[in-house]
C-alpha positions as CSV (number, residue, x, y, z in Angstrom):
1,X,115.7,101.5,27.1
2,X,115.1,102.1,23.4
3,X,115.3,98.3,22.3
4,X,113.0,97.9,25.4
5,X,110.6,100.3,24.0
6,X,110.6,98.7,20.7
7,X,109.9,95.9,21.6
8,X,107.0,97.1,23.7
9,X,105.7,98.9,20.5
10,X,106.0,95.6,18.5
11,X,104.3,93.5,21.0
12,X,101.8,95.5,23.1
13,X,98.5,93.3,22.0
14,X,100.6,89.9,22.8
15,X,101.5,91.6,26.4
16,X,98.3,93.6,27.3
17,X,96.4,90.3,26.5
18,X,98.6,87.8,28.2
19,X,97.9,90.6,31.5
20,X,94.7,90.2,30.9
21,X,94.6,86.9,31.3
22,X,96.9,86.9,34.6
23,X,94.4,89.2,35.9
24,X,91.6,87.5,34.6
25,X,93.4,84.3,36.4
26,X,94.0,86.0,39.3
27,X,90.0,87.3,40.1
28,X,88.5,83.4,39.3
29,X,91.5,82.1,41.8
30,X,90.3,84.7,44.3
31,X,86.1,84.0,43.8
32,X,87.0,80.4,43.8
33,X,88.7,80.7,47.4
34,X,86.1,82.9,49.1
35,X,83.3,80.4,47.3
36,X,85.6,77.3,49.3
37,X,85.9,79.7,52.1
38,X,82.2,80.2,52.6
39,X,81.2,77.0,52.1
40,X,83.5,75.2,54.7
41,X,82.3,77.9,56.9
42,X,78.2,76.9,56.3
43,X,79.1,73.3,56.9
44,X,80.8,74.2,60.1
45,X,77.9,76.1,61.3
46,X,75.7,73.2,60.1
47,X,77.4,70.3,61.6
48,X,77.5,72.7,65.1
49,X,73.7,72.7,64.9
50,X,73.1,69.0,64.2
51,X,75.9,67.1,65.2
52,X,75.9,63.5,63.8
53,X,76.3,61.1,66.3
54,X,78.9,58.9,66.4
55,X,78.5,55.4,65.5
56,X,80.5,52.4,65.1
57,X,78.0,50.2,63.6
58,X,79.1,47.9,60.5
59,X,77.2,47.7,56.6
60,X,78.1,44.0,57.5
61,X,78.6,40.9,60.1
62,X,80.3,38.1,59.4
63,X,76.2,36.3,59.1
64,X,73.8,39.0,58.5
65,X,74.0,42.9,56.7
66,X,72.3,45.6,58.2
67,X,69.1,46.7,56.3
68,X,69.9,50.3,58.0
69,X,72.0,51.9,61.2
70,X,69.1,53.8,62.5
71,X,65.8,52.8,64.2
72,X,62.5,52.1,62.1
73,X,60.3,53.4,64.5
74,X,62.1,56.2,65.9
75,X,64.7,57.1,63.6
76,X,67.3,57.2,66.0
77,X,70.9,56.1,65.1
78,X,72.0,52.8,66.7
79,X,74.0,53.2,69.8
80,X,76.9,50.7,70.8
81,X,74.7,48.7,73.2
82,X,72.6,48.3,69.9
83,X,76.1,46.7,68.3
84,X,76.1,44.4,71.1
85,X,72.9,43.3,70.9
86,X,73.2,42.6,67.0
87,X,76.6,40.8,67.5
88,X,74.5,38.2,69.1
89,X,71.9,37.9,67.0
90,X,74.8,37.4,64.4
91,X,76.2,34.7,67.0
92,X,72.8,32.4,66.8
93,X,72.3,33.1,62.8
94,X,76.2,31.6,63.1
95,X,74.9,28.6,64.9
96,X,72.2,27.6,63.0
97,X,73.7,28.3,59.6
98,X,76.5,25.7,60.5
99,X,73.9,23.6,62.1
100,X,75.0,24.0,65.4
101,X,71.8,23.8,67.0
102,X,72.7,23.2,71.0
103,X,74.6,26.4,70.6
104,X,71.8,28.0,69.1
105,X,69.5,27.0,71.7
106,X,72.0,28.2,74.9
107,X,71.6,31.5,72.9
108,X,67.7,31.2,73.9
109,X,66.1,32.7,77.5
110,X,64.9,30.3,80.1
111,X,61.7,32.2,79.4
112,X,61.7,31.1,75.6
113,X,62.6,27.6,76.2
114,X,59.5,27.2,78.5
115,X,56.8,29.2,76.4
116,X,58.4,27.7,73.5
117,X,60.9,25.4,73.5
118,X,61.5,23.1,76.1
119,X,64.0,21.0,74.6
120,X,66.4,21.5,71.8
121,X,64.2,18.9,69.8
122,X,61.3,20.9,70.2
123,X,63.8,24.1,69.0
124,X,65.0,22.2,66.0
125,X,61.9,20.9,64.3
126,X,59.2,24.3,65.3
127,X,61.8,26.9,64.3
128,X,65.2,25.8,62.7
129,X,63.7,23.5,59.9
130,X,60.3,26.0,59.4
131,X,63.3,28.5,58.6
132,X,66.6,27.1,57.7
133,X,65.8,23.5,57.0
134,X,69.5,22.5,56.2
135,X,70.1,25.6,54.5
136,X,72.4,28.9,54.8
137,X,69.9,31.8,54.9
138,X,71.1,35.2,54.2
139,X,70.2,37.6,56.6
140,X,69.3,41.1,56.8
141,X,68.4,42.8,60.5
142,X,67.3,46.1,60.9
143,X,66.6,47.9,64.3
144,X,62.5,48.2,65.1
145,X,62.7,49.6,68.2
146,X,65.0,49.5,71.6
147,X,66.2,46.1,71.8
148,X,64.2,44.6,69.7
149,X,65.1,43.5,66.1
150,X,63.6,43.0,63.1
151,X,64.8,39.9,61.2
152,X,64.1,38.9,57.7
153,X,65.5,35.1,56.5
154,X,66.1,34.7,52.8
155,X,67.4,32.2,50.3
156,X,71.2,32.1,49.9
157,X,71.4,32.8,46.1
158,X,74.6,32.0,46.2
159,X,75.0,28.1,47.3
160,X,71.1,27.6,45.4
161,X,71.2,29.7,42.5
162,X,67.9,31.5,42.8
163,X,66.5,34.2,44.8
164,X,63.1,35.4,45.5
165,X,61.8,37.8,47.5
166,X,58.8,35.7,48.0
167,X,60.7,33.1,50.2
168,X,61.3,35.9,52.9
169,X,60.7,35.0,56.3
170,X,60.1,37.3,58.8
171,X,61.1,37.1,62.7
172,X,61.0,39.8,65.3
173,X,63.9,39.2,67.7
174,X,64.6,40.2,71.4
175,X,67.6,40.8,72.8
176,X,67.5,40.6,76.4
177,X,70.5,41.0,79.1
178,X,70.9,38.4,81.7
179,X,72.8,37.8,84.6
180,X,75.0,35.1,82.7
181,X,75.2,37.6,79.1
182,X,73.0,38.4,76.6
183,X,70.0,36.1,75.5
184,X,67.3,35.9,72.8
185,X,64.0,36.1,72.5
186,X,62.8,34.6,69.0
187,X,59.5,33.8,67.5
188,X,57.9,37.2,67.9
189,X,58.3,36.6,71.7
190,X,59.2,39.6,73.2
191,X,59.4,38.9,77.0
192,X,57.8,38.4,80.3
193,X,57.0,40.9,83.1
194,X,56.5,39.7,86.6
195,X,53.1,41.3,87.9
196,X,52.3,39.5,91.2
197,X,49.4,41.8,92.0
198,X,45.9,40.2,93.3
199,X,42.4,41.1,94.8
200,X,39.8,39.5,96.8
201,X,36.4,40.0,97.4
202,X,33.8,37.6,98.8
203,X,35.9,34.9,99.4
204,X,37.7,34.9,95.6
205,X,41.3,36.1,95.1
206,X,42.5,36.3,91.9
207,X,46.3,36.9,91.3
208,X,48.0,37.9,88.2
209,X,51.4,36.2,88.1
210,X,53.4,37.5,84.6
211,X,52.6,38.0,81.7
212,X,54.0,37.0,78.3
213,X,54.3,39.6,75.7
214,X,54.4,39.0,72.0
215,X,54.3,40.9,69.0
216,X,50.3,40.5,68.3
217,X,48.9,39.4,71.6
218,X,49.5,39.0,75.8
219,X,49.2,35.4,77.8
220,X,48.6,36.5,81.1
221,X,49.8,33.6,84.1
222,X,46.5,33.7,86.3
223,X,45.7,32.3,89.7
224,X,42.2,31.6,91.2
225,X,41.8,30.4,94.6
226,X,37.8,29.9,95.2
227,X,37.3,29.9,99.0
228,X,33.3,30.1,98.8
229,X,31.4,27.5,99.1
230,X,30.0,27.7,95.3
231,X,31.3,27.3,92.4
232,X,31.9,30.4,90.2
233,X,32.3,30.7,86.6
234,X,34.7,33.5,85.7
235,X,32.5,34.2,82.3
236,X,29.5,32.5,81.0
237,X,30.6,33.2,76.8
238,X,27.9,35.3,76.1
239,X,29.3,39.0,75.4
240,X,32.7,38.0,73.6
241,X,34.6,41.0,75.5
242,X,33.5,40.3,79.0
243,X,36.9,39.4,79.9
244,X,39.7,42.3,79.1
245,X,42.9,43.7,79.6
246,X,42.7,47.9,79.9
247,X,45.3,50.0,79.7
248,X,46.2,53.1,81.0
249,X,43.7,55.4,78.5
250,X,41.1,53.3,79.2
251,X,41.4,51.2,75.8
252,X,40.0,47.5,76.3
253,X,41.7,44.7,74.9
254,X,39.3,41.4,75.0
255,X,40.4,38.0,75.4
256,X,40.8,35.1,73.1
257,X,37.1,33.8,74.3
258,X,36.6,31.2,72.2
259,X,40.4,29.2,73.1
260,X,38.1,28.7,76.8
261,X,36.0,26.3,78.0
262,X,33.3,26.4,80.4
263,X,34.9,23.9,82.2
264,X,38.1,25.6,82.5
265,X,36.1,28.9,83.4
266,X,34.7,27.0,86.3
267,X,35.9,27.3,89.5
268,X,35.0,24.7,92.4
269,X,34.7,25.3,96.2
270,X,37.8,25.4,97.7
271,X,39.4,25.2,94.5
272,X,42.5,26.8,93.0
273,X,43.0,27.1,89.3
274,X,45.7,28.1,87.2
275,X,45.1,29.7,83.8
276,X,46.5,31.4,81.2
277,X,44.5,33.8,79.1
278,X,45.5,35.0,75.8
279,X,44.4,38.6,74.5
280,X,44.4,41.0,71.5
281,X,46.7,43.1,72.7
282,X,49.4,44.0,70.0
283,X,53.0,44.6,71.3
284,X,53.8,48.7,72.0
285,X,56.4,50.1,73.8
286,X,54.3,53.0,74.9
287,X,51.6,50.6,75.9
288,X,50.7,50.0,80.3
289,X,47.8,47.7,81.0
290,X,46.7,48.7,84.0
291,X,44.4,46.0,85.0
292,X,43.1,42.9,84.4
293,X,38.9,42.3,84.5
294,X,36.2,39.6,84.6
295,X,33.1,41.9,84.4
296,X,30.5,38.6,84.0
297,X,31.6,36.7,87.0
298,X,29.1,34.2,88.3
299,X,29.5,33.8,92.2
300,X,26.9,31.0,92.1
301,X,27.1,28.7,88.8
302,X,24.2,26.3,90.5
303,X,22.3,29.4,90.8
304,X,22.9,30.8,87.1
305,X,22.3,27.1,85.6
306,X,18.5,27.2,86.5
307,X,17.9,29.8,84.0
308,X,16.4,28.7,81.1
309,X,16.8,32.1,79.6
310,X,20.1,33.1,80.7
311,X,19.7,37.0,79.5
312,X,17.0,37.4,82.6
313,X,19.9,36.5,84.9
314,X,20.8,39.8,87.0
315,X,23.5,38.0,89.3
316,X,27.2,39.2,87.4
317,X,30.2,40.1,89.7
318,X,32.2,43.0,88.3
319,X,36.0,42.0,89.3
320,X,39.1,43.9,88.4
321,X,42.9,43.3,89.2
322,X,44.8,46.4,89.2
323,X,48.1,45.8,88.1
């Protein structure tokens, strides 16, 4: 006991200091481990109150990288149909990066082919050489909204040795399921809708078949079947926005006037005529046109052609498809 005392004497600064720094030690260890603690706990509670949904979509395909996993318009993270959908826009970017153009153009909807591209010929020189032209393109997709993608085609830096932003081309693709798997819609062609709705009134039914959606405009497929005994002209020109789509809020969307002759505006008696009518009417998914109208119809075009001044003719025909 005495020796222990001793030593005690001789070395109390070297052993109240080393248990200072124990206890010292021991304080940080425990701060450390409550700060740990607390954080785990805030991340728990914060991942309970926005849960991260699970997604199994890759940075990259074996053809194209994904410019991001979440929607541009909505936001929304891409779901596993979404993968899908992208695994076959990767398929045809396959295709036409190895040149293999009829398996690029089995990738296309019988809808495409016929607005399009009716044969692969037709396919290879209006849209593989305007993009690839014999070339590997890198390729980056990003989601725009539901199942439609956008696409944007640049030089591979790699096999040419240059890059430039400015040699970007820009597609919108559709992905569309079938009955026989999942098809494309290229081109800024989104898709068709069947309508099949008509109206008749003084002997004229008009009938709205389809129509043909694209990024920046609407074709609509449109019947006429003239059972008067006049001929009619559906619009005589003069107001540019006569002939219109309107949607459901009542917002007008006027056709492309000037692509329309009188002569295909003019209906004979007894006749039926087949057009199709483009209109400015940019692509939306919220977007429902709910009718289609001719609000200059001429029931009598012998009639209306007597006028030398045609703004003194009183004699227009209001006609609306609701669709």
């Amino acid at each position: 006991m005495f020796r222990l005392i001793r030593w005690y004497n001789q070395n109390r600064k070297i052993f109240w200091s080393a248990v200072g720094v124990i206890a010292l030690f021991i304080v940080a260890l425990q701060l450390i481990n409550t700060f740990v603690k607390n954080s785990n706990q805030k991340e728990l509670e914060l991942a309970q109150k926005n849960p991260i949904q699970n997604t199994t979509i890759p940075e990259q395909y074996n053809n194209i990288q994904m410019g991001s996993t979440s929607s541009s318009l909505s936001g929304t993270e891409l779901s596993e149909e979404n993968q899908t959908e992208i695994e076959v826009i990767d398929q045809f970017i396959e295709y036409c990066n190895n040149q293999d153009l009829e398996s690029a153009y089995g990738l296309l909807t019988d809808e495409c082919k016929q607005e399009m591209y009716p044969t692969i010929e037709n396919f290879r020189i209006s849209y593989y050489q305007s993009i690839f032209n014999n070339t590997r393109k890198n390729v980056v997709v990003e989601n725009w909204i539901n199942e439609i993608y956008k696409v944007d085609f640049n030089e591979d830096f790699l096999s040419t040795g240059k890059y430039s932003k400015e040699n970007t081309i820009q597609d919108y693709i559709t992905v569309v399921e079938k009955d026989d798997g999942y098809k494309l819609n290229i081109n800024r062609y989104i898709g068709r809708q069947e309508i099949h709705q008509s109206a008749e009134d003084k002997n004229i039914q008009i009938e709205v078949e389809y129509t043909d959606i694209y990024m920046d405009y609407q074709y609509y497929k449109i019947n006429v079947h003239n059972q008067s005994e006049n001929t009619i002209l559906l619009d005589d020109g003069i107001n540019i926005k006569a002939m219109y789509i309107e949607d459901e809020n009542g917002i007008q969307y006027s056709a492309y006037t000037h692509e329309l002759n009188e002569g295909q505006l003019m209906v004979s008696p007894r006749e039926t005529k087949e057009l199709e009518i483009r209109y400015y009417s940019k692509y939306s998914s919220e977007k429902q046109i709910d009718k289609v109208v001719f609000s200059r119809m001429i029931l009598d075009n012998d009639s209306y052609a007597i006028y030398q001044n045609k703004s003194l003719y009183r004699g227009y025909e209001n006609f609306e498809i609701v669709i």
